[in-house]
C-alpha positions in Angstrom: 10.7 -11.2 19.5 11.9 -10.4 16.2 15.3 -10.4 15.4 17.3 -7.0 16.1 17.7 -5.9 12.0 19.3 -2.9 11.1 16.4 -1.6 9.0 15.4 2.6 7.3 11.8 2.7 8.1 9.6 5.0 7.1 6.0 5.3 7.9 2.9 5.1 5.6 0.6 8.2 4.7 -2.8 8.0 4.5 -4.5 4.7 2.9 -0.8 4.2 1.3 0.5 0.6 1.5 3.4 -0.5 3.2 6.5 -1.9 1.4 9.1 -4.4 2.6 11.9 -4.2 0.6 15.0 -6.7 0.7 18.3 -5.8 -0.9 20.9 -7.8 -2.6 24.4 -9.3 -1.6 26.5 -6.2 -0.8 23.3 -3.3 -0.7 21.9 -2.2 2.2 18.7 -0.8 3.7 18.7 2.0 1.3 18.9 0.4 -1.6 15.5 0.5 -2.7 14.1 3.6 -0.7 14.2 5.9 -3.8 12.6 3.6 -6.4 9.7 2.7 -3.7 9.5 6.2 -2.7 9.1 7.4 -6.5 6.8 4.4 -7.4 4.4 4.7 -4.4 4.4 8.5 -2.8 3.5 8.1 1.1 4.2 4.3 1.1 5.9 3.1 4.2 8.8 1.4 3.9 10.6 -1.5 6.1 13.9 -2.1 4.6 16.0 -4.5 7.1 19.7 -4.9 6.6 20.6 -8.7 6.0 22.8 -9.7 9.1 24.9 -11.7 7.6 28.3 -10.8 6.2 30.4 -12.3 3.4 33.5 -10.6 3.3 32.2 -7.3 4.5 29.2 -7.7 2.1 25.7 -7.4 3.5 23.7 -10.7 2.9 20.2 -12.4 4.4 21.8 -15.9 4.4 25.2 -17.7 4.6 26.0 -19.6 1.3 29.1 -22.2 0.6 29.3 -20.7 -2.8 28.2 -18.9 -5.3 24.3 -20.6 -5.5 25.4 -22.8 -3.2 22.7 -22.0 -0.1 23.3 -23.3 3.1 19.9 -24.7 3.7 19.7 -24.8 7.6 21.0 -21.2 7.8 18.4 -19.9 5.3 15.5 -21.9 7.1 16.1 -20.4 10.5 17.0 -16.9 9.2 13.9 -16.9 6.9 11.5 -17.7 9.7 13.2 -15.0 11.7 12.7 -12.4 8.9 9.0 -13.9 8.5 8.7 -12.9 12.4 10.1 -9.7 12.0 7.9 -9.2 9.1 4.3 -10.6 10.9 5.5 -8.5 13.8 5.5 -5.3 11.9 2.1 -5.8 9.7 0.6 -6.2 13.0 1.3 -2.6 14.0 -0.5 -1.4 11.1 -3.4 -3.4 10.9 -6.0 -3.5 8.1 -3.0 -1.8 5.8 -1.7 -4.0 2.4 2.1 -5.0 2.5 3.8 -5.4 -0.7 7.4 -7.0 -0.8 10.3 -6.8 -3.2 13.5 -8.4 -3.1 16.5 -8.3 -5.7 19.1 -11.4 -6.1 19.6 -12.7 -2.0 17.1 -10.3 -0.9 14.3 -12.1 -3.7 16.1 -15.4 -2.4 15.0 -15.0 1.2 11.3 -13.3 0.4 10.4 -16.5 -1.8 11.5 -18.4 0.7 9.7 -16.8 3.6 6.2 -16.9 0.4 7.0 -21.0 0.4 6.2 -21.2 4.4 4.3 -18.1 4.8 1.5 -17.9 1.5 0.1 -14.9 3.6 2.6 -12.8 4.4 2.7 -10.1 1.2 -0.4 -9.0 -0.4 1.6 -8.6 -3.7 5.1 -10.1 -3.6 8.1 -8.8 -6.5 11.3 -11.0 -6.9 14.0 -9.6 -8.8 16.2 -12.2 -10.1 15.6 -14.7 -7.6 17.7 -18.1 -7.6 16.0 -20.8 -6.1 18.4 -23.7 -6.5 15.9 -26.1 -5.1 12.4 -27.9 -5.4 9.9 -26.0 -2.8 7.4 -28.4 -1.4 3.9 -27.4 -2.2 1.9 -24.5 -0.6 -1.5 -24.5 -1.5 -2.0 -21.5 0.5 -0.4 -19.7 -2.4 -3.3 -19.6 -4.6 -4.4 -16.4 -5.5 -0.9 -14.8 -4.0 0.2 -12.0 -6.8 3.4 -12.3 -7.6 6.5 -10.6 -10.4 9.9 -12.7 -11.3 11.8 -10.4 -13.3 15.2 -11.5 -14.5 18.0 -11.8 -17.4 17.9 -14.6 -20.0 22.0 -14.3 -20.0 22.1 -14.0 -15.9 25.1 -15.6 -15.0 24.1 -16.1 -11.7 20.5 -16.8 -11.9 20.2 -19.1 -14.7 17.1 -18.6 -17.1 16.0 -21.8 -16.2 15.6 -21.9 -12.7 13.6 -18.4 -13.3 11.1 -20.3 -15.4 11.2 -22.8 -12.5 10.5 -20.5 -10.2 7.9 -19.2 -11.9 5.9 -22.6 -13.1 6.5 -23.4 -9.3 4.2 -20.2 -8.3 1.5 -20.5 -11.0 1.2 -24.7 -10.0 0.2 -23.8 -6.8 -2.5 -21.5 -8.0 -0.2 -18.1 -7.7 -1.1 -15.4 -10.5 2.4 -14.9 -11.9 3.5 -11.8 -14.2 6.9 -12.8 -15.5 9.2 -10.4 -17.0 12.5 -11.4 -18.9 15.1 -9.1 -20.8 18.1 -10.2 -22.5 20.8 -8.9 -20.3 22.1 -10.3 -17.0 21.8 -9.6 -13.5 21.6 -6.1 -14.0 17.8 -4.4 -13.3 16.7 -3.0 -16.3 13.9 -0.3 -17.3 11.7 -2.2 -18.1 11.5 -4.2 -14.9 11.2 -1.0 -13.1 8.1 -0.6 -15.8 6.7 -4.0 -14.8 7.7 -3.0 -10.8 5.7 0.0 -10.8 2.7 -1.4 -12.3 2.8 -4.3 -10.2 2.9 -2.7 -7.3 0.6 0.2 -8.3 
């Protein structure tokens, strides 16, 4: 059984897709329900809470510091969120899933992408920091996926963005990447890139 997440749910209309959406260190299951609503009318939307708390703030994953992960705990909650997840595509059968995730909530989607290549139809990260090397994942090819970010991101260094993103496209990914020049802020014209991704 899937783990027992908080999550706003909301079902799909019609042909529309369904969206999982994963929010950042101190949001919650709202946080993205009026951008996914406005991008994509009648889209269902799973938005689980992270069940984790730092200091009253809602997170997927435990960390020892600031983009310092603990490894074991973001293994086993991943593969329970990619449970979760598999679980609720199955109830809609034959319906895309699209996924986005913003700073820990982009953190713990690429990590369920590196295990699970079939998970997401289309997959968005929004400043993602992936402090690590992900072994290979050949099932990956073709996967669509979005990296926004901020070249002067403080905590997601511009760097391990491009990382990220030569990671994706090595294993065959299609990759749209999307930089401004602020920081870990989401911007206009990631929302721009987010909506024609996902549309």
């Amino acid at each position: 059984m899937p783990a027992p997440y908080h999550a706003f749910v909301t079902p799909p209309v019609g042909n529309a897709p369904l969206v999982f959406a994963f929010h950042g260190t101190g949001g919650n299951e709202t946080q993205f329900a009026p951008l996914v609503q406005d991008i994509l009318p009648g889209a269902g939307l799973v938005a689980p809470r992270g069940d984790v708390s730092e200091g009253g703030a809602n997170r997927f994953f435990r960390r020892t510091g600031e983009g310092v992960f603990d490894m074991a705990d973001l293994a086993h909650r991943s593969a329970a969120m990619a449970s979760f997840v598999a679980e609720t595509r199955a109830a809609h059968p034959d319906r895309e899933a699209y996924a986005v995730g913003y700073s820990n909530g982009a953190n713990i989607l690429a990590a369920m992408t590196f295990e699970h290549a079939h998970l997401f139809d289309r997959v968005a990260l929004l400043h993602p920091l992936i402090p690590w090397k992900p072994a290979g994942n050949p099932g990956l090819k073709g996967q669509l996926v979005l990296i926004t970010g901020g070249r002067k991101d403080p905590i997601c260094p511009l760097a391990l963005t491009i990382a990220l993103a030569d990671y994706y496209k090595m294993e065959g990914a299609k990759v749209t990447a999307i930089l401004h020049e602020g920081g870990h802020e989401i911007r206009q014209d990631e929302v721009v890139a987010l909506t024609g991704f996902l549309r």
